[in-house]
N, C-alpha and C positions, 0 to 999 in steps of 0.2 A: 474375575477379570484378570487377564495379566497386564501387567504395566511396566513397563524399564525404564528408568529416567537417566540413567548411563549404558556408555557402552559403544564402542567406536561399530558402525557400520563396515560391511564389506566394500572394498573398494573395487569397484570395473579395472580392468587392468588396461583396455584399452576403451576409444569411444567407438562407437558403432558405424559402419562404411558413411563417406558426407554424403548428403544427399540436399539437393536444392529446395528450398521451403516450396518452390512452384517456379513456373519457367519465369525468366529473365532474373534469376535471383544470382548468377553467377560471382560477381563480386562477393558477396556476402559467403557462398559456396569456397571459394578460394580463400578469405579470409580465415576461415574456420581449419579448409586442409592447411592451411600456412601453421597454424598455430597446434595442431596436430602432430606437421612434420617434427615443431618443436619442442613438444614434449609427445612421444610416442605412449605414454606410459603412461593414467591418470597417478598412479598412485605418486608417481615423481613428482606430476604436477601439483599434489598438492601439498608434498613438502615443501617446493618451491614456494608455498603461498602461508609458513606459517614466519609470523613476527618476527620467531626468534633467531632463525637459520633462512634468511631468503638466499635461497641458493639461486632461482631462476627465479621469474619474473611476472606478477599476479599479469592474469586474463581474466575479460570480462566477455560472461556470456551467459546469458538466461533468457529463453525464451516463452517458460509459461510457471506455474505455480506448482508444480509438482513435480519435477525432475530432481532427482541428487542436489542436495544443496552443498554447496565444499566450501563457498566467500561469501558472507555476509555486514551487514553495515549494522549495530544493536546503537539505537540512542541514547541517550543520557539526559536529568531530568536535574540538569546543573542550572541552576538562576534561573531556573522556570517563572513566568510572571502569568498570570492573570490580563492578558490587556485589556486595555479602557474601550466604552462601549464605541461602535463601529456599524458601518449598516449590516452589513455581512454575519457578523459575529452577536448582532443584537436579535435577526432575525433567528435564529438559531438555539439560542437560549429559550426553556420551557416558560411560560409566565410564572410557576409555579417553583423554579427553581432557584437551590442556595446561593447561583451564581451571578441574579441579576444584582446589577448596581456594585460587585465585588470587582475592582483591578489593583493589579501592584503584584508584586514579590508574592510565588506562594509560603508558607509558611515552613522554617528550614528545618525544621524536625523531618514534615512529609519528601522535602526535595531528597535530605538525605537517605530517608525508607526508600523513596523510588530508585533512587540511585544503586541501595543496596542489594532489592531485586532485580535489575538491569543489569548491573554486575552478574548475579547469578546465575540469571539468563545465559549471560554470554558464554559463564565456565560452563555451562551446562552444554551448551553448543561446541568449545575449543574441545571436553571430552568425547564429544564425539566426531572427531575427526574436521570440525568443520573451523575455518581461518575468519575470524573476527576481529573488525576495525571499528573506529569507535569517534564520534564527530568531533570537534573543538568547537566547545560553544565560544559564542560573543558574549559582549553584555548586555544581556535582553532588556537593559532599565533604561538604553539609549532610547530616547525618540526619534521617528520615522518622519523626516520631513524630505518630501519634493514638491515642485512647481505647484502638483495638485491636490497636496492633501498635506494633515500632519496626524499625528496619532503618539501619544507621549511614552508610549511603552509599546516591548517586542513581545512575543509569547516564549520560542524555545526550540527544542533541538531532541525530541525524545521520539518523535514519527517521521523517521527518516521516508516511508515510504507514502508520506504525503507530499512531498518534494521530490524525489527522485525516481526516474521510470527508468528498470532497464531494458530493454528489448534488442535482444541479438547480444551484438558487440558495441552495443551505444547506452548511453546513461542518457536521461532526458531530464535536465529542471524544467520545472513547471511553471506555470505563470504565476499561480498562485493566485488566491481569491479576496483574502485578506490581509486589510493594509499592513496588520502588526507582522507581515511573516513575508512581508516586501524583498529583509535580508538573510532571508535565515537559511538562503543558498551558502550563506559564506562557510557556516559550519563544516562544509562538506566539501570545501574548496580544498583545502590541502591535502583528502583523500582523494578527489578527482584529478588532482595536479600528480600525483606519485601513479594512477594507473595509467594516464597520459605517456609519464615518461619512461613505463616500466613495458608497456603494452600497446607495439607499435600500431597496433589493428583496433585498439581503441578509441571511438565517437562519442567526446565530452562536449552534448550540444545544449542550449538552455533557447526555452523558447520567449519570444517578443515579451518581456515586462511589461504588462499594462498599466493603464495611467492612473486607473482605480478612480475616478473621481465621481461626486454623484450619478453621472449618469450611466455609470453600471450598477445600482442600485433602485429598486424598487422602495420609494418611501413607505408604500401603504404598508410593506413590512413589517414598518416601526413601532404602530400603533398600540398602545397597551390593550385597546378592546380586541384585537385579534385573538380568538381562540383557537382551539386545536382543529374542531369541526369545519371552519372556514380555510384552517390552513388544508384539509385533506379535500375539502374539496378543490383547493387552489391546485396543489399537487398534482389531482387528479386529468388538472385541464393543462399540466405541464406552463403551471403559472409562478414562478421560483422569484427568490429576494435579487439576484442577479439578472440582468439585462441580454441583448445581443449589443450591446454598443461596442463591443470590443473581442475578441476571444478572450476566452478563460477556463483554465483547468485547472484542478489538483491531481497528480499522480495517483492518487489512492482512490481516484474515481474511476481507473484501467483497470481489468485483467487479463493478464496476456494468456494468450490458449492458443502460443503457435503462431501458426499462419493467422489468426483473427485474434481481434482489439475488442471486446467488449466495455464499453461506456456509457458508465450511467451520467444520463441529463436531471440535474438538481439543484443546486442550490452553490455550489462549488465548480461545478463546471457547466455551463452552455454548452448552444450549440453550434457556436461559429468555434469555441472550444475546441469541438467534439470533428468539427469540417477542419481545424488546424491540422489535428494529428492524422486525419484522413489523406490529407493532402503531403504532412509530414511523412506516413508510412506508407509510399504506394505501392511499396509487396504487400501489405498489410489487408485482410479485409477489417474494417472497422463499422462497429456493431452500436447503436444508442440504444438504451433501455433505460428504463423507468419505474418508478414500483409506489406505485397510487396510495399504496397505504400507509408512507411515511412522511408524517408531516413536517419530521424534518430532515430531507434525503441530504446526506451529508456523507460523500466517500459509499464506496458499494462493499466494503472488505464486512460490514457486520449486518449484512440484507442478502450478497449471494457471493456464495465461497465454493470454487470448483478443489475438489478435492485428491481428484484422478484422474486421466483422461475415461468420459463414459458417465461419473457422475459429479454431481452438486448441490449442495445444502442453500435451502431457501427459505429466510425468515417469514414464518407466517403469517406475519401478521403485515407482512409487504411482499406479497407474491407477485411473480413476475406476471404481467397480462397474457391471456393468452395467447391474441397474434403472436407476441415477438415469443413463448414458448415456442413455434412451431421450428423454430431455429436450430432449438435443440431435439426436441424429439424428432422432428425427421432425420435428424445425425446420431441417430441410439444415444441422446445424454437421458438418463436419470435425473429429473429433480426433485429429492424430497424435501419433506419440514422441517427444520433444525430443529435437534430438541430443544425442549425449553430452556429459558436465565435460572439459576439456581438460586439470584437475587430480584428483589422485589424491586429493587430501587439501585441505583448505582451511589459510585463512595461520594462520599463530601467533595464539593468544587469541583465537580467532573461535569464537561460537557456531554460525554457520548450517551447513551442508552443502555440498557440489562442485555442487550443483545450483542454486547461484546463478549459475551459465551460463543458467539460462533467465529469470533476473529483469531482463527487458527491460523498457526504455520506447519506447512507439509512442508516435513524434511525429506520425503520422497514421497513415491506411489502407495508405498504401502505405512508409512510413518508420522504423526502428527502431533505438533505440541498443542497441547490446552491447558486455558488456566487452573490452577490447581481446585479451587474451589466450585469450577463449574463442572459437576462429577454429574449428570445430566445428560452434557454435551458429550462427555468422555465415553457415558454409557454407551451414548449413540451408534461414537464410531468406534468404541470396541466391539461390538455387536455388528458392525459393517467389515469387519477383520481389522482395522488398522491396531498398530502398534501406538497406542498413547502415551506419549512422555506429557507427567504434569507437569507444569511450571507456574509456579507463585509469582502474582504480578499484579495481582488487582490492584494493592495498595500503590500500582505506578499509575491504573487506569487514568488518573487525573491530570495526567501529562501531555497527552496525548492519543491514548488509545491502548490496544491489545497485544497481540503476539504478532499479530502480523505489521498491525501499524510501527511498530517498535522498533521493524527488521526493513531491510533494502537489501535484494539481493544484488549482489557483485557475478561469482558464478556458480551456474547450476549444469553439473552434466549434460548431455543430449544436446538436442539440435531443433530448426525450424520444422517441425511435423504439420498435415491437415487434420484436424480432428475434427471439420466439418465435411468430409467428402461429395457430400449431397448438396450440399453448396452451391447454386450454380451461379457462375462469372456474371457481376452486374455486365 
């Protein structure tokens, strides 16, 4: 196999003619030629976009998960906590795992390991051409009180892209699902406030804060007899620890493909959620999907990962149903089986699943990072041609998640594309 873990990519010297994501898109089509006119030249543009020398002035713009990536957002896994149990966050936890009954401070040895691979993450990314910013945490030991609720601790600031959506020229905060992570927009607030001021064509929007109060919570959730069998068939009936009482979403429950919004319905996001951002994106086609065979659907980035326009990797042990396949294959996508976890078990105090081997980031079409140790996954898609950069990160997985969870994209080459053409207009 060959592998490069450096190496600056070729830069496009220009972007390719604008073209409108679909009729009535013209604003958006003008925004783009405006920012175009202003830097004629990517490769200007993205000197304008590193730390050291800002000559001209960061743009935001990313439309789907696999275009050039040049601005990204890496987290940091600074005062990370553990928070106290919650309905959301109780449902979620395995019965079986080292996490229940655990909150507080994670232990500073691990924060500073994750920190240190985070870090290398990101040089690994600035070598290769690509402008990386980096959050300011709070102090996650504050407790979370309003009118409706309290909660004695915050969680953290290491998965930017559970919190932040971008699509087009707009960054979206999320609603967010649970109470400990009510603030943890703030971290992100004074990178938001510098693209505001830097990038006249950028939409810093944060959707409706919910009130989070019992009754978006499902108590039967709670129960210590619930087992995993009960919970799949719950799943199956699209019967989640979250309510309709309100909208709710996480960021990292999207994936953008262009012209259409794929969203999974689970446990973090609803579907009055899911009617939000429908309603939020009406160029947008937006897409629910579901995947029966996760008892605990939480975020879609390590169950279905498009990887290029045409194809995308699908856990299988949570395949997509077949109705809502037919979305894709009438539109020639490929969906295979991700390879296998190359772990049996995930690290100590980690909530996600062994299927954070598929939570990759394409740094383009033909480019992709994966964790170092899941050489499985790597096999996969080297064997599908991509170029595999490893990157060591497991020891962060406890933070928050993977490669992709870790990253928020700021800008990514290209433009609003159809990649469903078959499509037909509701």
């Amino acid at each position: 196999m060959k592998r490069r873990v450096t190496g600056s990519p070729e830069l496009n010297s220009n972007l390719q003619r604008i073209q409108s994501c679909h009729t009535g898109t013209n604003n958006a089509r003008q925004r783009l030629a405006r920012r175009i006119l202003e830097f004629p030249d990517m490769a200007e543009l993205n000197k304008s976009q590193s730390r050291d020398a800002r000559v001209h002035k960061t743009v935001v713009n990313s439309w789907n998960e696999w275009d050039p990536l040049r601005h990204v957002i890496v987290g940091r896994a600074t005062d990370c906590h553990i928070p106290p149990p919650e309905p959301a966050i109780e449902a979620k936890v395995p019965e079986d795992s080292d996490m229940r009954g655990a909150w507080g401070k994670r232990p500073q040895d691990t924060i500073d390991r994750g920190n240190e691979l985070l870090d290398r993450f990101a040089e690994t990314l600035e070598r290769r051409g690509i402008v990386v910013d980096r959050p300011t945490p709070i102090d996650f030991s504050q407790p979370v009180t309003t009118p409706d609720f309290h909660t004695d601790s915050q969680f953290g600031c290491m998965p930017p892209r559970d919190v932040l959506l971008t699509v087009g020229s707009e960054i979206l905060e999320a609603t967010m699902s649970y109470r400990c992570r009510w603030f943890e927009y703030l971290c992100y607030r004074p990178l938001l406030q510098r693209y505001w001021e830097e990038d006249r064509n950028f939409r810093h929007e944060a959707a409706p804060k919910p009130r989070l109060t019992d009754a978006d919570y499902r108590a039967d959730y709670l129960s210590a007899d619930v087992g995993v069998q009960r919970r799949l068939e719950w799943t199956s009936r699209k019967f989640f620890v979250t309510t309709e009482h309100e909208p709710l979403f996480d960021a990292a429950d999207v994936l953008r493909m262009g012209r259409d919004l794929v969203v999974q319905h689970g446990f973090t996001t609803n579907l009055k959620g899911i009617e939000w951002l429908r309603r939020h994106f009406p160029s947008h086609r937006v897409h629910a999907v579901n995947f029966p065979g996760d008892p605990y659907p939480i975020h879609i980035d390590a169950t279905f990962t498009p990887l290029r326009p045409g194809l995308l990797i699908n856990n299988p042990q949570r395949r997509l149903p077949n109705e809502q396949r037919k979305l894709f294959e009438e539109n020639d996508w490929e969906i295979i089986d991700a390879a296998p976890p190359a772990h049996n078990s995930p690290p100590p105090l980690c909530y996600s699943s062994v299927w954070l081997s598929m939570n990759v980031l394409a740094l383009d079409s033909k480019t992709v990072c994966v964790e170092k140790s899941e050489v499985y996954q790597a096999d996969q898609l080297d064997k599908l041609g991509f170029e595999v950069v490893e990157v060591e990160l497991r020891d962060a997985y406890a933070f928050g998640g993977g490669l992709h969870c870790c990253t928020a994209d700021v800008f990514r080459e290209g433009q609003c594309e159809d990649y469903f053409p078959r499509l037909k207009e509701a």
